[in-house]
C-alpha positions as CSV (number, residue, x, y, z in Angstrom):
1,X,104.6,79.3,-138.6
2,X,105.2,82.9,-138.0
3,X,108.4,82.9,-136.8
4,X,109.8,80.9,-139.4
5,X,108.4,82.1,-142.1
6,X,110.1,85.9,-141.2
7,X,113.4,84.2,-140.3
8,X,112.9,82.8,-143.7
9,X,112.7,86.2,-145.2
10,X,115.3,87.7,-142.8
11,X,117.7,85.9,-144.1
12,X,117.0,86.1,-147.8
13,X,117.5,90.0,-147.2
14,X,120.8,90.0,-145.5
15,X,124.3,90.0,-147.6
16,X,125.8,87.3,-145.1
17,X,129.1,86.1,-146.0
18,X,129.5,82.4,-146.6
19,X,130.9,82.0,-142.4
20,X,128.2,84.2,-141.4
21,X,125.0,83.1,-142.8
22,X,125.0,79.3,-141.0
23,X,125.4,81.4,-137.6
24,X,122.4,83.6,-138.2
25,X,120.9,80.6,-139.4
26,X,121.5,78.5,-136.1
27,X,121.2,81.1,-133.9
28,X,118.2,82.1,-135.1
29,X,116.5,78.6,-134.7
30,X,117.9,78.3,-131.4
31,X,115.9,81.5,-130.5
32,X,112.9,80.1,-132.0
33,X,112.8,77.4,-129.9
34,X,113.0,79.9,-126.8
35,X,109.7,82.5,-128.1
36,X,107.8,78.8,-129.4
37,X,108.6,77.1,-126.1
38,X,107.7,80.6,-123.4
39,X,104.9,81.5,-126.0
40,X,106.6,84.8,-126.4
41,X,104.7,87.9,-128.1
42,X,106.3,90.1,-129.9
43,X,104.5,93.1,-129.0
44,X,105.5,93.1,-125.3
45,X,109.0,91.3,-125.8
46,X,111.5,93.2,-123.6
47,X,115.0,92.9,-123.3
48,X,115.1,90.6,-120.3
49,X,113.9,88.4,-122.8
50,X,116.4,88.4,-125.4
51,X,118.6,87.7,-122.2
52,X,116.7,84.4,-121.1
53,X,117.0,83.3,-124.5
54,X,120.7,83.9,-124.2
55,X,120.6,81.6,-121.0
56,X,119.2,78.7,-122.8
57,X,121.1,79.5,-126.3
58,X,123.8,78.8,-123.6
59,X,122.5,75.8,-122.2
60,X,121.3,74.4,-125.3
61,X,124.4,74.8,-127.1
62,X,126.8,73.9,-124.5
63,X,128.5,77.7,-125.0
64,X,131.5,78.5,-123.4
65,X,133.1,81.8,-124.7
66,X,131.9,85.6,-124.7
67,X,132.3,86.3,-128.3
68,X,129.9,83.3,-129.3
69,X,127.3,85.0,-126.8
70,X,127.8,88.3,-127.8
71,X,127.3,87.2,-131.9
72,X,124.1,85.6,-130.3
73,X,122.8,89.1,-128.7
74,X,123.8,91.0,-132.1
75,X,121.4,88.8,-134.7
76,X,118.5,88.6,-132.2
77,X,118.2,92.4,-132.0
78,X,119.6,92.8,-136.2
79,X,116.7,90.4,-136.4
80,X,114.0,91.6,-133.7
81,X,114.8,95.1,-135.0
82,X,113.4,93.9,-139.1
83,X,110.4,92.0,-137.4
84,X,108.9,95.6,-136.1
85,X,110.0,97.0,-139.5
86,X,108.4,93.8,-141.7
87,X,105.2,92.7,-139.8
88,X,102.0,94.5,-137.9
89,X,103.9,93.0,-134.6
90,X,105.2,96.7,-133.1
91,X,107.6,96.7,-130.2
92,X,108.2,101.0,-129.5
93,X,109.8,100.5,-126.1
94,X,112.3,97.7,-127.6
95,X,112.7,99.7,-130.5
96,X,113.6,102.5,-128.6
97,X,115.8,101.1,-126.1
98,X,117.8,99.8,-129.2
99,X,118.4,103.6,-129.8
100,X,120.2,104.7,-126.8
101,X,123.6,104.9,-127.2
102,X,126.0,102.6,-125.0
103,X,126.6,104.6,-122.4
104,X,123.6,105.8,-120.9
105,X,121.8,103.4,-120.0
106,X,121.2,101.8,-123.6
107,X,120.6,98.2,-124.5
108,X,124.3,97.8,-125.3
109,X,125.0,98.9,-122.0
110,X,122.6,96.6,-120.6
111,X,124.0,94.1,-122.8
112,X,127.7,94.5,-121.0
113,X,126.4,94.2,-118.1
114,X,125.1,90.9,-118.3
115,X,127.8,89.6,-120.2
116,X,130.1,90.2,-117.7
117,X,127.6,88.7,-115.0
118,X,128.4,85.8,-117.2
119,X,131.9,85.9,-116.8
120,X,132.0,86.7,-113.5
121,X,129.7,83.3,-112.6
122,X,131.9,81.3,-115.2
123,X,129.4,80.4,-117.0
124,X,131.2,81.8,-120.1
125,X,134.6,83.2,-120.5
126,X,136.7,85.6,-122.7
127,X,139.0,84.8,-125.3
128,X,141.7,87.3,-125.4
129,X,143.1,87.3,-128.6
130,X,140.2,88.4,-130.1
131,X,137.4,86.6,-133.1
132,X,138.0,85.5,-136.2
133,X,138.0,87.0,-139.7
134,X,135.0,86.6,-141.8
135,X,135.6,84.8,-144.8
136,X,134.5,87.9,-147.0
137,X,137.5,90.1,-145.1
138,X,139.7,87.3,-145.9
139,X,138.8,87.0,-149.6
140,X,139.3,91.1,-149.8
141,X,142.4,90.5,-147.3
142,X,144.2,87.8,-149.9
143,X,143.2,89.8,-153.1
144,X,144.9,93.1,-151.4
145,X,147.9,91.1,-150.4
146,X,148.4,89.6,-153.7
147,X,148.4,93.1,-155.3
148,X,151.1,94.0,-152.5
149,X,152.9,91.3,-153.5
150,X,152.8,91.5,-157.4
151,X,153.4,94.9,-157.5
152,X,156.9,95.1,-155.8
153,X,159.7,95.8,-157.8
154,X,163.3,95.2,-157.0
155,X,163.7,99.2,-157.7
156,X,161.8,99.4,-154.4
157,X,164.9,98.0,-152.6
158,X,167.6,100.6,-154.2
159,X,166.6,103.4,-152.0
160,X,168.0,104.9,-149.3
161,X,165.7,106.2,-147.6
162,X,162.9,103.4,-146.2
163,X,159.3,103.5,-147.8
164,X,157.4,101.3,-146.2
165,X,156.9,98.8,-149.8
166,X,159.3,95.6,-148.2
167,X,157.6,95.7,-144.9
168,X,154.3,95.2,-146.8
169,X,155.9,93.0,-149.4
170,X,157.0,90.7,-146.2
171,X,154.1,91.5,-144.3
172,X,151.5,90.3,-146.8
173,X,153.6,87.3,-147.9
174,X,153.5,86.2,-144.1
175,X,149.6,87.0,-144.1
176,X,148.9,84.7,-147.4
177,X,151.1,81.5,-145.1
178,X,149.3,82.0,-142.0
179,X,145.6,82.4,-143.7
180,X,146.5,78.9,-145.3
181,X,148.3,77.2,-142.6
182,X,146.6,78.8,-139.7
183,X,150.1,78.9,-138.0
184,X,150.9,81.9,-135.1
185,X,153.0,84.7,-136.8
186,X,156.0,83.4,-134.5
187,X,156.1,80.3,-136.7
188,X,155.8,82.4,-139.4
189,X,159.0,84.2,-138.1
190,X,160.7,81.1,-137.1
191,X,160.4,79.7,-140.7
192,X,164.6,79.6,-142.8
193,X,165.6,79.1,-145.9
194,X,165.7,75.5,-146.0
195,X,162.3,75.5,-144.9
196,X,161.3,75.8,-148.3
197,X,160.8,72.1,-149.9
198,X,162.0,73.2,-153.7
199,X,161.6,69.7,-155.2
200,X,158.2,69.1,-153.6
201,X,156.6,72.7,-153.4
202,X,155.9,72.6,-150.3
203,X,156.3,74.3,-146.9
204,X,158.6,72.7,-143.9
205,X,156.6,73.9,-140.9
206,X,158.4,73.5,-137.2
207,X,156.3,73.9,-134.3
208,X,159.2,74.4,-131.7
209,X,157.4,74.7,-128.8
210,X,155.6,71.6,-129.3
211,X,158.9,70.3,-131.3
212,X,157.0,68.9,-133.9
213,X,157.4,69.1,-137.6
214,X,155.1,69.5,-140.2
215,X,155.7,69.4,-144.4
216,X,152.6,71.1,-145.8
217,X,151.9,71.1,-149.3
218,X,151.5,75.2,-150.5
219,X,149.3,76.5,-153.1
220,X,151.6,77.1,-156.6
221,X,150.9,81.0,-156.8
222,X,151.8,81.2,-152.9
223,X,155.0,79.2,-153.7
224,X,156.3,81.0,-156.6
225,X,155.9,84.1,-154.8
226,X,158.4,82.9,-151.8
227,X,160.6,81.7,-154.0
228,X,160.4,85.3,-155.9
229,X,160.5,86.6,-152.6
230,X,163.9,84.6,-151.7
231,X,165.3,85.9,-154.8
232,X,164.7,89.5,-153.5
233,X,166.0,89.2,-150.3
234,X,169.5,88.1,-151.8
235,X,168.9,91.4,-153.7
236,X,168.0,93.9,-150.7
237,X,171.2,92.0,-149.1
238,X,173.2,93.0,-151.9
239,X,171.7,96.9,-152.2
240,X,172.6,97.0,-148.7
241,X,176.4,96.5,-149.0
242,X,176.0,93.9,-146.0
243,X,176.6,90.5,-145.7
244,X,173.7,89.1,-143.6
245,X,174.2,86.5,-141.1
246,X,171.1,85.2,-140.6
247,X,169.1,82.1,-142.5
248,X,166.2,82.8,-141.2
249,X,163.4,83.3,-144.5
250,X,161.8,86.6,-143.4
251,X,164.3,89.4,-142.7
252,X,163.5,93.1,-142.5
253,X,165.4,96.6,-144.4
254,X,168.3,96.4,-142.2
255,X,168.8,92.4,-142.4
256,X,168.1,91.5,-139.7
257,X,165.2,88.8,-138.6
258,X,162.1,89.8,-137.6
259,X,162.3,87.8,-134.4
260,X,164.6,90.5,-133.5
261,X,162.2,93.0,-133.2
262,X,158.2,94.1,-132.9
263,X,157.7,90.6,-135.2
264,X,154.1,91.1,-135.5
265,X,154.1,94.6,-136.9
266,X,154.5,94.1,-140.7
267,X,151.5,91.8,-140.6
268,X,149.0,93.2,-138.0
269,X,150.1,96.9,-140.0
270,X,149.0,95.5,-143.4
271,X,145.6,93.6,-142.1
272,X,144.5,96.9,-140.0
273,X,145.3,99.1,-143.2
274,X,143.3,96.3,-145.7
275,X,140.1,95.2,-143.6
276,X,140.4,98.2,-140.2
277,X,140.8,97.7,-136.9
278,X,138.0,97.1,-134.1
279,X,138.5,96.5,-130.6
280,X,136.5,92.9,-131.3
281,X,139.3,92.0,-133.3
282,X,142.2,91.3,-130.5
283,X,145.4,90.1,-132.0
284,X,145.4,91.1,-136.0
285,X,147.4,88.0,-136.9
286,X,145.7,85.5,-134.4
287,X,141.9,86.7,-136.3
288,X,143.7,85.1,-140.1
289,X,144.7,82.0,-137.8
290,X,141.2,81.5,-136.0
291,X,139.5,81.7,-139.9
292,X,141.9,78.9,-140.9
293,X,141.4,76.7,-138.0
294,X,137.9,76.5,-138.2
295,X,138.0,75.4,-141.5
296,X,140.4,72.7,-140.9
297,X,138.1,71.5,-137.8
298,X,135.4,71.8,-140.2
299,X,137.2,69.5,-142.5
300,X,137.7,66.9,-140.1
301,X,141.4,67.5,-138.4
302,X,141.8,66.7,-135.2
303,X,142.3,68.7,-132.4
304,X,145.5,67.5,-131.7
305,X,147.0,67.7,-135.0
306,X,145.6,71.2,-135.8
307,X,147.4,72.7,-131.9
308,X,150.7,70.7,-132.8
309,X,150.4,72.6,-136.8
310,X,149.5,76.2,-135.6
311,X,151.1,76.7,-131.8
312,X,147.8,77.7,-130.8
313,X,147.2,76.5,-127.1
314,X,144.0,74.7,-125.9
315,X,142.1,77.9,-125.2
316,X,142.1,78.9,-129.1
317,X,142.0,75.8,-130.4
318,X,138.6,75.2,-127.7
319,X,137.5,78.7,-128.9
320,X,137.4,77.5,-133.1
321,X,135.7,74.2,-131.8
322,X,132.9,75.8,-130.3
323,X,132.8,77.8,-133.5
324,X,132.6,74.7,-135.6
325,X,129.7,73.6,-133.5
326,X,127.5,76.7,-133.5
327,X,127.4,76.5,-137.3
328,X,126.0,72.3,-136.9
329,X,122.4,71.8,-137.9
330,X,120.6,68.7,-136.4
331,X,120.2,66.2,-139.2
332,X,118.0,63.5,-138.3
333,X,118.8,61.7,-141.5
334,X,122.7,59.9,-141.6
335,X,123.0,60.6,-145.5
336,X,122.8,64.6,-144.7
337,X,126.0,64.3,-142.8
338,X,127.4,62.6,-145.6
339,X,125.9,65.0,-148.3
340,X,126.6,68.1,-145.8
341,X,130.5,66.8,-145.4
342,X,131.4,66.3,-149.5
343,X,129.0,69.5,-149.7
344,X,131.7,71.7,-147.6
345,X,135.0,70.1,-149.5
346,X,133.2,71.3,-152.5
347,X,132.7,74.6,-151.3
348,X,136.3,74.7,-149.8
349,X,137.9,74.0,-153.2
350,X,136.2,77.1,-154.4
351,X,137.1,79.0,-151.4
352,X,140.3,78.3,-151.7
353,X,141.0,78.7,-155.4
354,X,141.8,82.3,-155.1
355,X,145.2,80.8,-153.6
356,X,146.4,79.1,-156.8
């Protein structure tokens, strides 16, 4: 059929990142459906259209947040907009309302507009902290944080005037835990010395909030590294002539914990200077944790066990479900859920070898 066969090629032209590409992929056969089922044209599709197809994406999919509608809206026109480029099928008046800028009037105007009509009638709602990282950003993330990480030197610490080089050292150090565990940075911040499970390499994780406890097995290069790390904060302790007080694991030039202060600027600071900053992105630190919570739903954790791990309320946690879902196919067949399960926890020790 026509519409397939260009989704087909579409897709087979974009560089989609391994998180992206089953999201173009079901969003685009949702939409599909919608021109199949309204016998749409695309010669005189408009963007009241793309709208209605929104609705019943919606519907169909049981959609609940604005981001997930929003990523809808942005491959339907990234996809209308290569059909009028790839096929006789012309569209000038779509095409050219795709042109206008956002604030006169354009389709991204148009677009907030009805979004927010959506929010407004509850039929969807925001989540504040922001989206998720896409797995490519994470991969460059990680790579940039272990070169942050690898390149400090314990001449770094006998200065007396600050450079910036611990803050990053700490900063990307606390990145790498909460990519992995999907924990919030004030977990991260609440973590001590004897946190750190030397006989069995792993990580003592307190949720105290929820007060429970969690003893998560760590990737070897991630542990070395903190216990490298532990070594050099005995050392800045020492350069510093102080004797610090605190146990807490992550401590900052002038000893003291980072609870103490802005605890979230050494991370978000290193993650806006690696991958950027967008307005889309909401809370630097809470994008890494969103990432690494929808792969452990993906992997079959429960919902209860992955809120009691991270100290993400019901919101995010709700937020990284609907995720998981957008990305399920239908499978008719009971083996493919099988073969599509062990698939993934193939894929996931590759995705994840870049830790060790």
């Amino acid at each position: 059929m026509f519409m397939d066969d260009v989704i087909n090629k579409f897709l087979s032209t974009r560089e989609l990142s391994e998180s992206s590409k089953p999201i173009y992929e079901n969003v685009l056969m949702v939409f599909s459906g919608y021109y199949r089922e309204n016998n749409c044209n695309l010669s005189n599709f408009t963007y009241k259209n793309i709208f209605k197809s929104l609705d019943y994406y919606i519907k169909e999919r049981k959609i609940k947040f604005e981001n997930t509608a929003r990523v809808y809206i942005s491959a339907v026109k990234e996809f209308l907009i290569y059909c009028v480029d790839n096929t006789d099928q012309k569209n000038t008046e779509l095409m050219s309302l795709f042109g206008y800028g956002s604030n006169n009037g354009g389709f991204e105007d148009k677009v907030d507009i009805k979004i927010n009509s959506l929010i407004k009638n509850k039929i969807i709602k925001k989540e504040k902290s922001g989206i998720e990282i896409d797995s490519k950003d994470l991969k460059k993330l990680i790579i940039q944080c272990d070169r942050v990480i690898d390149s400090f030197k314990l001449e770094d610490l006998n200065t007396k005037v600050y450079n910036g080089k611990y803050i990053d050292y700490i900063g990307a150090l606390g990145i790498k835990i909460i990519s992995y565990t999907g924990v919030k940075v004030g977990v991260v911040t609440d973590l001590k010395l004897d946190n750190i499970m030397e006989q069995k390499e792993y990580l003592a994780i307190h949720n105290i909030k929820k007060n429970k406890s969690f003893e998560v097995e760590i990737p070897r290069k991630l542990y070395n590294q903190i216990i490298k790390y532990r070594h050099n904060r005995n050392e800045l302790i020492k350069c510093r002539g102080n004797k610090s007080n605190t146990d807490y694991l992550f401590i900052d030039f002038n000893l003291k914990s980072l609870k103490e202060g802005r605890k979230n600027e050494p991370f978000n600071n290193l993650i806006y200077k690696i991958v950027g900053e967008n307005k889309e992105m909401g809370s630097a630190t809470a994008c890494i944790s969103k990432r690494a919570i929808i792969d452990m739903i993906s992997a079959g954790m429960s919902l209860k066990m992955v809120e009691d791990l991270t100290g993400y309320g019901e919101t995010v946690i709700e937020y990284c479900k609907e995720k998981v879902d957008e990305i399920k196919r239908e499978e008719k067949n009971p083996n493919d859920y099988i073969n599509n399960y062990i698939s993934k926890r193939n894929r996931e020790e590759k995705y994840y070898d870049i830790f060790q």
